[in-house]
C-alpha distance (Angstrom), angle and dihedral (degrees) to the residues before:
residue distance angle dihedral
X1 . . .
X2 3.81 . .
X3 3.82 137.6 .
X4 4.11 85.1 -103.4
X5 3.66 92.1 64.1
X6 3.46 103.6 53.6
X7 3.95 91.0 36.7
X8 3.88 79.6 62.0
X9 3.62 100.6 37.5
X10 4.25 86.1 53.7
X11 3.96 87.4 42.9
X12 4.29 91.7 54.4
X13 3.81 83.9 42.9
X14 3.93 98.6 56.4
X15 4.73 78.6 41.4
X16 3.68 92.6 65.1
X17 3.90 100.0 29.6
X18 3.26 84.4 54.4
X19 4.01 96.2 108.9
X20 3.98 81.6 61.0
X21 3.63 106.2 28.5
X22 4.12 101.2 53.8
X23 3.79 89.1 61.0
X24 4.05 88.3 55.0
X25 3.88 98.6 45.8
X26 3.97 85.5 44.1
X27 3.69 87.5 55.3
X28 3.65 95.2 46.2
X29 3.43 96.3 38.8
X30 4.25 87.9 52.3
X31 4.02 85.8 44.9
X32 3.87 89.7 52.8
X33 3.73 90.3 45.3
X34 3.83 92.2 49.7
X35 3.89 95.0 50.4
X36 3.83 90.6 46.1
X37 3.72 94.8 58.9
X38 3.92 96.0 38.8
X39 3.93 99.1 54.4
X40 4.03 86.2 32.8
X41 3.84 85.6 55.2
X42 3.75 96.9 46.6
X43 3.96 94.7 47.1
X44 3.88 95.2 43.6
X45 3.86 106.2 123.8
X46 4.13 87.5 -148.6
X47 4.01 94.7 56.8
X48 4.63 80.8 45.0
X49 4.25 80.1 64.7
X50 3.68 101.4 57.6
X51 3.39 123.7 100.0
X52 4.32 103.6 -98.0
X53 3.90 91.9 15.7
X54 3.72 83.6 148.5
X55 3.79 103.6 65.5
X56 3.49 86.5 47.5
X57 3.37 101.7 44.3
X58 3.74 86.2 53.1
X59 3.73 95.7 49.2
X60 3.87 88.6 46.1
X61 3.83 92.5 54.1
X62 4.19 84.2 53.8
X63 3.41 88.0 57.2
X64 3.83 95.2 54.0
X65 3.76 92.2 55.3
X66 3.48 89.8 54.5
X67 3.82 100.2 47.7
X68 4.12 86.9 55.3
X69 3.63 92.7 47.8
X70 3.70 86.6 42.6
X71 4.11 95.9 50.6
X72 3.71 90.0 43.0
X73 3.77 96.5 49.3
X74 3.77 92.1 38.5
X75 3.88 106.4 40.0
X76 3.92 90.3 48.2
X77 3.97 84.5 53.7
X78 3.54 103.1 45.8
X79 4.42 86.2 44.0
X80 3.96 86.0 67.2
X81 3.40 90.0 65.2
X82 3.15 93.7 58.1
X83 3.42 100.2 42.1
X84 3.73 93.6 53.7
X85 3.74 90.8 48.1
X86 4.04 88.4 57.9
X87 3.81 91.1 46.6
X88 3.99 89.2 108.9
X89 4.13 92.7 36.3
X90 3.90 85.9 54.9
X91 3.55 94.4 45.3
X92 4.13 102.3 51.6
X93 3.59 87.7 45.6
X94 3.94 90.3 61.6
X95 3.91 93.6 41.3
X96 3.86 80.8 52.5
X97 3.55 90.5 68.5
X98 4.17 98.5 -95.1
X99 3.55 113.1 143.6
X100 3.83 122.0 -130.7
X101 3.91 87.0 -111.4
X102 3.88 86.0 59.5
X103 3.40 101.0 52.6
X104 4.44 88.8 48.0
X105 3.71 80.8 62.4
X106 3.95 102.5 50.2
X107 4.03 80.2 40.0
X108 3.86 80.8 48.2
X109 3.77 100.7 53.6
X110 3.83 93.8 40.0
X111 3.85 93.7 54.6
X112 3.87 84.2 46.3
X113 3.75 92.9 51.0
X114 3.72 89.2 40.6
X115 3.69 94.7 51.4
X116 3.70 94.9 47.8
X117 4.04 96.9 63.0
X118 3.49 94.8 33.5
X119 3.74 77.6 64.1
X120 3.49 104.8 34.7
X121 3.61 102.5 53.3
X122 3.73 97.3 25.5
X123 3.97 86.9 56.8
X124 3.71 88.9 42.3
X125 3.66 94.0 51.4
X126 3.79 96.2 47.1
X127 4.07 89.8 50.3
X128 4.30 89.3 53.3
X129 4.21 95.3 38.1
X130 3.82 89.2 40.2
X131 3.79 102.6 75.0
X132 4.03 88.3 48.4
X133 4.00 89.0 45.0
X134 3.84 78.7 57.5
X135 3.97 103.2 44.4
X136 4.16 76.9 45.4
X137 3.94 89.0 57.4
X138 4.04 96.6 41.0
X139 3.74 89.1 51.9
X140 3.68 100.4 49.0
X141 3.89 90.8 48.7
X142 4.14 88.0 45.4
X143 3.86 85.9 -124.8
X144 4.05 118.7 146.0
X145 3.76 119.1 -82.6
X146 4.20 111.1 -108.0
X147 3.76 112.1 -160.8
X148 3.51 125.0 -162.4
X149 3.82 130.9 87.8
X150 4.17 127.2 -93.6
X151 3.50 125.0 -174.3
X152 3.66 111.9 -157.3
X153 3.61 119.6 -130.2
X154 3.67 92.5 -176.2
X155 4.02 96.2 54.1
X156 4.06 84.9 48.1
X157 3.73 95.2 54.3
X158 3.92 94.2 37.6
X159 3.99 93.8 59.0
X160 3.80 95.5 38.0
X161 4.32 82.9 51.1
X162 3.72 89.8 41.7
X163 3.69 111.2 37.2
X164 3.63 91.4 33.7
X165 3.87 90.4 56.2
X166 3.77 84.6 45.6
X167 3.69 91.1 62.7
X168 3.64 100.2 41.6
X169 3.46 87.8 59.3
X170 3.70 99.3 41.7
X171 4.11 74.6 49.3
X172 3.38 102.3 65.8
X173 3.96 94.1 39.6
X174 3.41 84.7 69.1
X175 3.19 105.7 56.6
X176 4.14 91.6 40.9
X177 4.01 79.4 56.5
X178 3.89 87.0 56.2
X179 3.54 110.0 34.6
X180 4.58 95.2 47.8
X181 3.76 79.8 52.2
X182 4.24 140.6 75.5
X183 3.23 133.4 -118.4
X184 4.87 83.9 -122.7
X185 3.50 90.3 45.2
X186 3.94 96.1 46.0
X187 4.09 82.6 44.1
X188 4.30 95.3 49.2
X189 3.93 89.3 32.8
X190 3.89 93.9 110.7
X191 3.96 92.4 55.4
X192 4.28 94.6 50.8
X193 3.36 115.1 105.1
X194 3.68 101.8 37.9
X195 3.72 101.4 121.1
X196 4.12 107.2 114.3
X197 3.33 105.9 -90.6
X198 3.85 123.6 -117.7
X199 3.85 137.2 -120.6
X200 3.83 108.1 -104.3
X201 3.89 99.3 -152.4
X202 3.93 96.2 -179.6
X203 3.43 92.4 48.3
X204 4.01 98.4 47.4
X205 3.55 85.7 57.8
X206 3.77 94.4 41.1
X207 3.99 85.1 60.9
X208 3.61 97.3 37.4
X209 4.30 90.4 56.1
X210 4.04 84.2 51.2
X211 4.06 103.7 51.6
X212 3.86 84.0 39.2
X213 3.50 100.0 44.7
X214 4.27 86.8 40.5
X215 3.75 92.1 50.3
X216 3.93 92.9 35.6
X217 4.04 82.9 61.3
X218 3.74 97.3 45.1
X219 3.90 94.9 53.8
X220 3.81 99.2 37.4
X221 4.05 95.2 44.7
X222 3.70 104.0 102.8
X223 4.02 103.3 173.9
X224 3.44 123.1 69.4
X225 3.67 95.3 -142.2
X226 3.84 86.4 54.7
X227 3.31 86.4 44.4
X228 4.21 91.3 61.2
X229 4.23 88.6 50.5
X230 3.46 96.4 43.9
X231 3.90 96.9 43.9
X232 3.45 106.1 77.3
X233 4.09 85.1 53.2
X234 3.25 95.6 51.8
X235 4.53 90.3 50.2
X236 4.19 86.6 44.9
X237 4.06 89.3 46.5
X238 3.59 93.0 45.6
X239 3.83 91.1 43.7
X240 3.67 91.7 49.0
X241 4.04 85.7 49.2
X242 3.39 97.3 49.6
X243 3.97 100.6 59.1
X244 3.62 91.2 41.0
X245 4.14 87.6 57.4
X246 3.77 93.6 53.2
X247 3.59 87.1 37.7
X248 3.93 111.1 45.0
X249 3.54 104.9 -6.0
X250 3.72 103.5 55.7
X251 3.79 86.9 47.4
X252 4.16 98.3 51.0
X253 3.62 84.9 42.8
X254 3.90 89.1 64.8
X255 3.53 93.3 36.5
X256 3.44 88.0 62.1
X257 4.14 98.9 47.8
X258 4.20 80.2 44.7
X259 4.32 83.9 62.4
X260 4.18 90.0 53.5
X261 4.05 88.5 87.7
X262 4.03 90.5 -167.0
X263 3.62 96.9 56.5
X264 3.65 112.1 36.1
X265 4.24 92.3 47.0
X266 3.74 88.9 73.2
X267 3.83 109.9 106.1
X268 4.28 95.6 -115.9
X269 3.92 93.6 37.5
X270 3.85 90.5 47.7
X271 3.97 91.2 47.3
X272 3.63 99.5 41.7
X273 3.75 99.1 43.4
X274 3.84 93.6 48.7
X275 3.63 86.8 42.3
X276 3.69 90.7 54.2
X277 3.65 97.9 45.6
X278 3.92 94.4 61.3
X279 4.09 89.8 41.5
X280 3.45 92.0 54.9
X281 4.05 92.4 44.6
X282 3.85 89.0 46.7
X283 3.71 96.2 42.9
X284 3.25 112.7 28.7
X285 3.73 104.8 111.6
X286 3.56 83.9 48.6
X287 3.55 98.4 62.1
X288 3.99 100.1 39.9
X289 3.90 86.9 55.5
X290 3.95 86.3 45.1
X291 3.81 87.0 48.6
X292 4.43 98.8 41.9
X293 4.09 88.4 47.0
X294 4.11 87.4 47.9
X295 4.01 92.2 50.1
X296 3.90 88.9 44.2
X297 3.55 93.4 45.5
X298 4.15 87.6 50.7
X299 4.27 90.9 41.9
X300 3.76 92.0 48.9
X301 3.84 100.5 43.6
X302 3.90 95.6 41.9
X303 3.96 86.2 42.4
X304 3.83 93.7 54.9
X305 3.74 105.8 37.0
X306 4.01 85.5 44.5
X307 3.95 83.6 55.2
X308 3.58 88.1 41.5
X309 3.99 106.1 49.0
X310 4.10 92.0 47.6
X311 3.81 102.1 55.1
X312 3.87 94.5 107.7
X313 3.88 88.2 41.2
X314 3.99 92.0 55.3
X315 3.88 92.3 39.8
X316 3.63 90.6 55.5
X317 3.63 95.9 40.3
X318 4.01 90.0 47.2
X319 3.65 101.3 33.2
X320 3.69 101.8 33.9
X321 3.75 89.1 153.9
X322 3.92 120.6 66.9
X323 4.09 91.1 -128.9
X324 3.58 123.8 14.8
X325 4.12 131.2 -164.5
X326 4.00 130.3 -161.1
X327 3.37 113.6 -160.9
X328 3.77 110.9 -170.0
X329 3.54 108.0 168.4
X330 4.20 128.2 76.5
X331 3.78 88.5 -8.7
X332 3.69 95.0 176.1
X333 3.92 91.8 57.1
X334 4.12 85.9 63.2
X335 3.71 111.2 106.9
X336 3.96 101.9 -163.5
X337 3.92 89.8 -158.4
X338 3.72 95.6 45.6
X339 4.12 91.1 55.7
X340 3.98 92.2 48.1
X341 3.96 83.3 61.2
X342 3.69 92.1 48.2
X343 3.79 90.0 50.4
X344 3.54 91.6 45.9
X345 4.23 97.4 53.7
X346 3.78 83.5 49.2
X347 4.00 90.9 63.3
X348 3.91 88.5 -98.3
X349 3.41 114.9 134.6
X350 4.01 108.3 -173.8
X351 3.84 112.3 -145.3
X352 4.11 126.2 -169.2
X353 4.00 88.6 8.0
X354 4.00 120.1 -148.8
X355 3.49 109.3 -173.9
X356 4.07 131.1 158.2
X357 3.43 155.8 125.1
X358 3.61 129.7 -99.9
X359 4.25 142.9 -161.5
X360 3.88 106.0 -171.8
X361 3.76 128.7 178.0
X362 3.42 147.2 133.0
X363 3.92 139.8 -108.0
X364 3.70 127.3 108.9
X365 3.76 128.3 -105.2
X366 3.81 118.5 -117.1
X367 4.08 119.1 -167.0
X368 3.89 88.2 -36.9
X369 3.51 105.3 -35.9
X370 3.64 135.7 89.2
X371 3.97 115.0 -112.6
X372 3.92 102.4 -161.7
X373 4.48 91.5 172.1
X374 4.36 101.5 95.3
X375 4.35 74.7 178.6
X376 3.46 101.3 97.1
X377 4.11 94.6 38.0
X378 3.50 98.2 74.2
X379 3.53 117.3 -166.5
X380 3.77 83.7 -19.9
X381 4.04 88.1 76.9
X382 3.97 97.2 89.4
X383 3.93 88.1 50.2
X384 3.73 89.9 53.9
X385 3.50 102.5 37.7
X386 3.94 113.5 111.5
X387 3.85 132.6 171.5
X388 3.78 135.3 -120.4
X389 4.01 127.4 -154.0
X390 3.95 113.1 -174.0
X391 3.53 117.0 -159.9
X392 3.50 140.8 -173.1
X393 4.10 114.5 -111.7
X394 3.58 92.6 -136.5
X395 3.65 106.9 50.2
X396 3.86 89.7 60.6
X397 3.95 110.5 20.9
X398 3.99 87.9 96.6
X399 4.00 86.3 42.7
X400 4.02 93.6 45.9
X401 4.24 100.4 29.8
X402 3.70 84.4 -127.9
X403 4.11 104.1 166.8
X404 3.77 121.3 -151.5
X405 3.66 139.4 30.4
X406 3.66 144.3 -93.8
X407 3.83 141.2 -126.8
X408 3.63 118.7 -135.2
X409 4.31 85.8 -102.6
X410 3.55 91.3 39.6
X411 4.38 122.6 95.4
X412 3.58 133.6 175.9
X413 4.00 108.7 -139.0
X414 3.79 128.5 -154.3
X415 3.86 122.0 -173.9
X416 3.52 132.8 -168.0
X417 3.41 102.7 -152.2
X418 4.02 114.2 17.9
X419 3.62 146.4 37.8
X420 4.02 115.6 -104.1
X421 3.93 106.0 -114.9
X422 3.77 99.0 175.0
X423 3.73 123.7 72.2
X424 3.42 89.8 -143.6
X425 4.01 146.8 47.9
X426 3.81 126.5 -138.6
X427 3.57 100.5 -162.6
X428 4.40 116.6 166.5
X429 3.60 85.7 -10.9
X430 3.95 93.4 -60.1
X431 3.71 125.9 120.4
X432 4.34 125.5 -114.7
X433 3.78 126.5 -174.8
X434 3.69 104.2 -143.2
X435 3.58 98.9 -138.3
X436 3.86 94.8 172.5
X437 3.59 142.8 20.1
X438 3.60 108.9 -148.7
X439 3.65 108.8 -137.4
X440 4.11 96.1 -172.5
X441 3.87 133.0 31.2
X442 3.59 132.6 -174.1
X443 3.44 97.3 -160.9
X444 3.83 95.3 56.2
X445 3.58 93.3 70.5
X446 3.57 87.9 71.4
X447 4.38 88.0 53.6
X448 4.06 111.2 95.6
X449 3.49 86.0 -141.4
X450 3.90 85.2 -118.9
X451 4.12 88.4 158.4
X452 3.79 133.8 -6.7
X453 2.98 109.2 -79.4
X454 4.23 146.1 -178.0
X455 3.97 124.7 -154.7
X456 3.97 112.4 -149.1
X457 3.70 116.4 -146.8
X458 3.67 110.4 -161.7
X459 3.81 128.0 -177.1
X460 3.79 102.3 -99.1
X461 4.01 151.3 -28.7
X462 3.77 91.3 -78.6
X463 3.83 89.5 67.9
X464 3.94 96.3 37.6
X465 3.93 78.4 60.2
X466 3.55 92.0 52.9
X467 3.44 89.4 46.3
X468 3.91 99.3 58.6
X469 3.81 91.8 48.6
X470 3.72 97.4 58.7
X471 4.07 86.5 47.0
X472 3.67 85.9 58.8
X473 3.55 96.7 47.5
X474 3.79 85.5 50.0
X475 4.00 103.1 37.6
X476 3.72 96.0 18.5
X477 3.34 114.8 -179.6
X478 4.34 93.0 14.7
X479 3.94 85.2 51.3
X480 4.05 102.4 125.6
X481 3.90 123.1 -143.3
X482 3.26 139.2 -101.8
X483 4.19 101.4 -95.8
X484 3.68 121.2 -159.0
X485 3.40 126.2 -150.5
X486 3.89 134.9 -159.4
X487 3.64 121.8 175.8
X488 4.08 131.8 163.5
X489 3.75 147.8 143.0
X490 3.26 132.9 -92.4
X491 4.36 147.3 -174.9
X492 3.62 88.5 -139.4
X493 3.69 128.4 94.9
X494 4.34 102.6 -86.1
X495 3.84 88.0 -139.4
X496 3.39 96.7 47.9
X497 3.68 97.5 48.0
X498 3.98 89.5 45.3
X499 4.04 85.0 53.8
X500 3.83 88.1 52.8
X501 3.76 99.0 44.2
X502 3.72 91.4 49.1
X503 3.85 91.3 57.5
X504 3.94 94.3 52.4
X505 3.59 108.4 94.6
X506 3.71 96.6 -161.9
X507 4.11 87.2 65.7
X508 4.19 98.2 29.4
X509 3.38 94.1 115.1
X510 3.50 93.6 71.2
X511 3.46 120.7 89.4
X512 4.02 107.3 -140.3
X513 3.75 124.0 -153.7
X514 4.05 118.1 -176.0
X515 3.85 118.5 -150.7
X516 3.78 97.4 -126.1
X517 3.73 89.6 57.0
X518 3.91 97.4 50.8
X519 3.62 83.0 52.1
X520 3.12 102.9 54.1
X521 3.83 87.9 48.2
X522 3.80 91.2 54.6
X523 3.76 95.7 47.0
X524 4.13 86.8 54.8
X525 3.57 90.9 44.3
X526 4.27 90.3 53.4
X527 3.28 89.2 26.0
X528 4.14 89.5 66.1
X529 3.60 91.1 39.4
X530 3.93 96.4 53.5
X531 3.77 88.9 50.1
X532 3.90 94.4 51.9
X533 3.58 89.3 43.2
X534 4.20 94.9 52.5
X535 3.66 84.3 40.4
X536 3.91 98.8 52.4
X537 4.02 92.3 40.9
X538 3.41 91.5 51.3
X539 3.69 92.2 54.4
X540 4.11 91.5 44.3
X541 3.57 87.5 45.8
X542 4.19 85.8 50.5
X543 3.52 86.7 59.7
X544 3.64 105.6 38.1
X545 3.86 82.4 66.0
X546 3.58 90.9 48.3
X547 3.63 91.1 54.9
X548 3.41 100.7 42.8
X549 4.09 87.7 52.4
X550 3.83 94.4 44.2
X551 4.04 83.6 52.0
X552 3.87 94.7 52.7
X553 3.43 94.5 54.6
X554 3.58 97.8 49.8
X555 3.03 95.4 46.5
X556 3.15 93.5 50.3
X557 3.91 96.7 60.6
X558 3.59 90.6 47.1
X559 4.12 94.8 53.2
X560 3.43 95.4 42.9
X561 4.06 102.5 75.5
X562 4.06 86.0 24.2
X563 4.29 86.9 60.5
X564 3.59 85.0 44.2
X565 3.39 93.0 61.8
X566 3.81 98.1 43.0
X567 3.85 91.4 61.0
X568 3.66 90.3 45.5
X569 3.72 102.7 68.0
X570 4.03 85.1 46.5
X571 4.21 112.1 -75.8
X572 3.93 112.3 146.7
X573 3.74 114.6 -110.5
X574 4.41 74.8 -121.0
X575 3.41 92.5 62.9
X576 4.12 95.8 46.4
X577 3.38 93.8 48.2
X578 3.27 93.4 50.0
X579 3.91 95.7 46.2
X580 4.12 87.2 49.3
X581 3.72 87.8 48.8
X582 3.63 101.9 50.7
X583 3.99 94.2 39.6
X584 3.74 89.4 52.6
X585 3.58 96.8 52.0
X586 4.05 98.3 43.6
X587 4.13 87.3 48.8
X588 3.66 99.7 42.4
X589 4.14 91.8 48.8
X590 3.88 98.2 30.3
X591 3.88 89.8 84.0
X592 4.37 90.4 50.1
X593 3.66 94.8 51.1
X594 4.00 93.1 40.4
X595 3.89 82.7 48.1
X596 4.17 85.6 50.7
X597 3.43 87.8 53.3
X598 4.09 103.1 52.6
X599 3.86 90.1 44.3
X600 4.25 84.0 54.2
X601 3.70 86.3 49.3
X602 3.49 89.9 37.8
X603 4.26 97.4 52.2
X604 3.62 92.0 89.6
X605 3.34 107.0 56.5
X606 3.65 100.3 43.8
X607 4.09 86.4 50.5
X608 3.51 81.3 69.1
X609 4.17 100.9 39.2
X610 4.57 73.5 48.6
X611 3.78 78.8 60.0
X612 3.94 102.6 60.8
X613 3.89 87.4 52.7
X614 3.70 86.6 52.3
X615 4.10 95.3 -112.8
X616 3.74 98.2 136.5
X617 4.07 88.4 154.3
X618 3.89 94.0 115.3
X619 3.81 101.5 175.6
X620 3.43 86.9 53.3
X621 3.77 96.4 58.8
X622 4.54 90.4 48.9
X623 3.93 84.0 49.0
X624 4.08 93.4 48.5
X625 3.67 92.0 39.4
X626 3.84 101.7 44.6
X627 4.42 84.4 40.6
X628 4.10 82.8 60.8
X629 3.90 99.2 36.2
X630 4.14 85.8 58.8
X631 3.63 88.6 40.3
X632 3.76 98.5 41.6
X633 4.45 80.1 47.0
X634 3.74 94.3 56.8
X635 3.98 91.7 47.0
X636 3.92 78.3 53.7
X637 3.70 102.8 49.9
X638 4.24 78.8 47.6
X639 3.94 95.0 63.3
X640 3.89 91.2 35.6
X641 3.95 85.9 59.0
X642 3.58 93.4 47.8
X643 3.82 103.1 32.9
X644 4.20 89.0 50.3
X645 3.65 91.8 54.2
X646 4.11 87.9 62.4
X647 4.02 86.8 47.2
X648 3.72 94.9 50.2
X649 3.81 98.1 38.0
X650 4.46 83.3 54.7
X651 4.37 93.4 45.2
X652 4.52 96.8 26.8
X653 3.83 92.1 95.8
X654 3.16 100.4 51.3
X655 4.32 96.5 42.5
């Protein structure tokens, strides 16, 4: 037989799969498109001239790993289906005398033709979406519009490399799929795996330990820097819990209502729980992947707009000073007045000055008294570990409105988390009377609330002094300095004075930050993030749909002789209808409200991830979350209408 024929024969194969084979190309052909523009955005020599290309180019290059990982993970999934579906197809053409050789090259030519519009149109997509995905970029980062077009060389190479790996691979699956199997069991492959399926104790309580243990950690982890170790744990536990619910859980669950004799021997109970059980042993997989991709999809886009939404609130509350200096070398040779009058002959004129010194470090306080050894916590040490800033009371009394004075043994405290039992502080082995307990703090709305911590107001530089040396003869070498810090407004330009003040020797030891700049750092920094995140939920979303189709379908050709039956040995149409209906609807939205459920669970340790990128604005993270749960529902409810029509048009004539 020639080429021709088995071009043809792969051509009328890809005709009338085409109910199941248009959804795959459409995914591959979106997947292509996707990695195109990424890596085409990342290596685009326009995006390398804005101001912060580097965090973004960074944050760009994350995303391409995850797109490959993504298609490779994802187009190898969704090609199961298909096979499966062609299990009978593959079969008849063997029993019709076609050799296994044969069908590797009508497999051949399909993968070929596949391959070759996944790459044509996703490649040609991604070149005509990537110069808006660009403009989209420069505006969010506020940087100057570039026209001009650029074809990326790079992104072509990448997704011919990649996808075309992709379906070598997914090639020679196949064909392992074929060849370790017969011709009968190809042909009788749709009607294994009937037998009722059986309640899996061990592993019910295997995925019960994991979403309890995973949840137990999310609402019990306090620190945020515990809360970075600790989440990945919590995502694999929950992951690991999640499969095993759809898998074993859901099915000893029904086992169990099957034992209560007076409820499930009622004619809907009896047909919807047995119905049930072999839906959730047939599509189990399905649905925790359905579920995962929906809680990533809500994580990521609550995450990122959160980020997104609070920039000018975190500037403000970081930056609350238009130019900022650290000076972090002889601090107590810094004469705050003395440098106002050098800014002043240089045309500076400091407005709404902030200026002090500082002592931080770190330790944790224990009934009173400072414990600075982490040796005997263990792996407890990050959990316990708070910070310290000592501060003159003079350099911020004006600043704060703090009324009184201090003796030289005397300190006002101010915690962010706790109450001050003891009436005095052992801190390096010295005695404080805690004459205060501050119960407000300007300055701490400018802390990301990393750590708890405590700022120590003592009654002048003399004791700050004192201070440092007894860190040093406790830390030594690991002791930190005193830092002093001078920040104000002013009319002139912030980069322009920043320019000036870094060319005056007499203040170069100051390292000078300008508002506008840290802004503008931030906003690339979110700015990366959002993209990635509206990238990668579109993608999960993508294949959500694809999964929810793929599921229809087969379970559509697996209901349809199984209703059949049903109204055979005497059920009412009624009562199958309303057994399909009521199945349909508590599969297809179990995996959304069990995805509801882990992002609850999952609120308060990503409140404290929020932390680290100094979003602290927690009200605005439940609005922006529940906003893209409803949001993320109604898309939902959309593929359920359309995905249910192609399951009731496959089982309506027989019910």
């Amino acid at each position: 037989m020639s080429r021709a024929f088995y071009l043809n024969l792969a051509v009328d194969n890809l005709k009338k799969n085409a109910r199941t084979i248009i959804p795959y190309i459409l995914t591959s052909v979106l997947t292509t498109m996707m990695l195109y523009m990424v890596v085409s955005l990342a290596n685009n020599p326009n995006l390398n001239e804005m101001l912060g290309a580097m965090t973004l180019t960074q944050m760009l290059g994350f995303g391409v790993v995850i797109i490959e990982i993504f298609a490779f993970i994802f187009l190898f999934y969704t090609h199961s289906f298909l096979i499966k579906r062609r299990q009978k197809e593959f079969a008849l053409f063997s029993i019709l005398g076609m050799e296994k050789k044969h069908l590797a090259r009508v497999l051949f030519y399909e993968t070929v033709i596949t391959l070759f519009v996944s790459l044509a149109l996703g490649i040609g997509l991604g070149i005509l979406f990537d110069k808006a995905m660009f403009l989209i970029i420069a505006k969010m980062i506020g940087a100057d519009i570039i026209l001009g077009f650029y074809f990326s060389f790079i992104g072509m190479r990448q997704c011919v490399l990649v996808i075309g790996l992709i379906y070598v691979l997914i090639y020679f699956y196949s064909m392992i799929r074929i060849h370790i199997s017969s011709p009968i069991e190809l042909l009788h492959s749709s009607h294994m795996g009937e037998k009722e399926p059986k309640a899996k104790w061990f592993l019910s309580i295997v995925g019960i330990l994991c979403l309890g243990i995973g949840y137990y950690l999310s609402i019990t982890t306090k620190n945020p820097l515990t809360a970075f170790y600790f989440f990945f744990v919590a995502v694999v536990l929950v992951i690991i819990g999640t499969y095993l619910l759809f898998t074993s859980i859901s099915v000893t669950f029904l086992k169990l209502m099957k034992k209560n004799k007076n409820y499930y021997y009622k004619t809907n109970h009896f047909i919807s729980i047995s119905g049930m059980m072999y839906r959730m042993k047939q599509n189990a997989v399905g649905l925790a992947n359905i579920c995962i991709l929906s809680t990533m999809v809500l994580v990521m886009l609550s995450t990122t707009l959160s980020m997104w939404s609070s920039i000018d609130r975190v500037v403000d509350s970081q930056y609350p000073r238009s130019v900022m200096g650290n000076g972090y070398g002889d601090a107590s040779n810094i004469d705050f007045d003395e440098m106002s009058e050098e800014l002043i002959r240089m045309g500076i004129v400091p407005k709404n000055l902030l200026a002090y010194k500082e002592l931080s470090y770190a330790g944790y306080l224990k009934n009173g008294t400072l414990i600075t050894d982490y040796r005997n916590e263990g792996m407890n040490a990050v959990n316990e570990i708070q910070e310290f800033y000592c501060l003159p009371l003079k350099d911020i009394q004006d600043y704060e409105n703090i009324k009184g004075s201090l003796k030289p043994n005397e300190i006002y405290v101010y915690s962010n988390v706790e109450t001050i039992k003891e009436k005095t502080l052992s801190l390096f082995g010295k005695e404080y009377v805690v004459k205060k307990q501050l119960d407000h703090l300007k300055m701490d709305e400018s802390n990301p609330n990393v750590t708890e911590h405590y700022y120590i107001i003592v009654d002048s530089e003399k004791t700050l002094e004192k201070m440092q040396q007894d860190q040093i003869h406790v830390y030594g070498d690991n002791a930190s300095a005193i830092r002093a810090y001078y920040s104000f407004d002013c009319d002139a330009n912030e980069r322009e004075v920043i320019k000036k003040l870094g060319q005056n020797e007499n203040i170069n030891d100051f390292i000078w930050l300008s508002k506008l700049d840290q802004k503008q750092g931030l906003i690339e920094l979110y700015a990366g993030i959002l993209f990635i995140g509206i990238f990668l939920s579109f993608l999960f979303i993508m294949a959500t749909i694809l999964i929810m189709y793929y599921k229809q379908i087969t379970e559509g050709y697996e209901d349809k002789d199984r209703f059949e039956i049903m109204q055979k040995v005497g059920l009412e149409q009624q009562d199958v209808k309303k057994a399909i209906h009521s199945q349909v609807l508590t599969v297809f939205f179990m995996p959304l409200l069990v995805a509801g459920l882990h992002v609850c669970f999952a609120y308060p340790m990503i409140e404290k991830l929020l932390h680290l990128l100094f979003v602290s604005d927690s009200w605005l993270y439940i609005r922006t979350t529940i906003f893209c749960f409803v949001a993320f529902a109604l898309v939902y409810i959309v593929i359920y209408v359309l995905t249910s029509k192609i399951y009731y048009g496959i089982v309506k004539r027989n019910v």
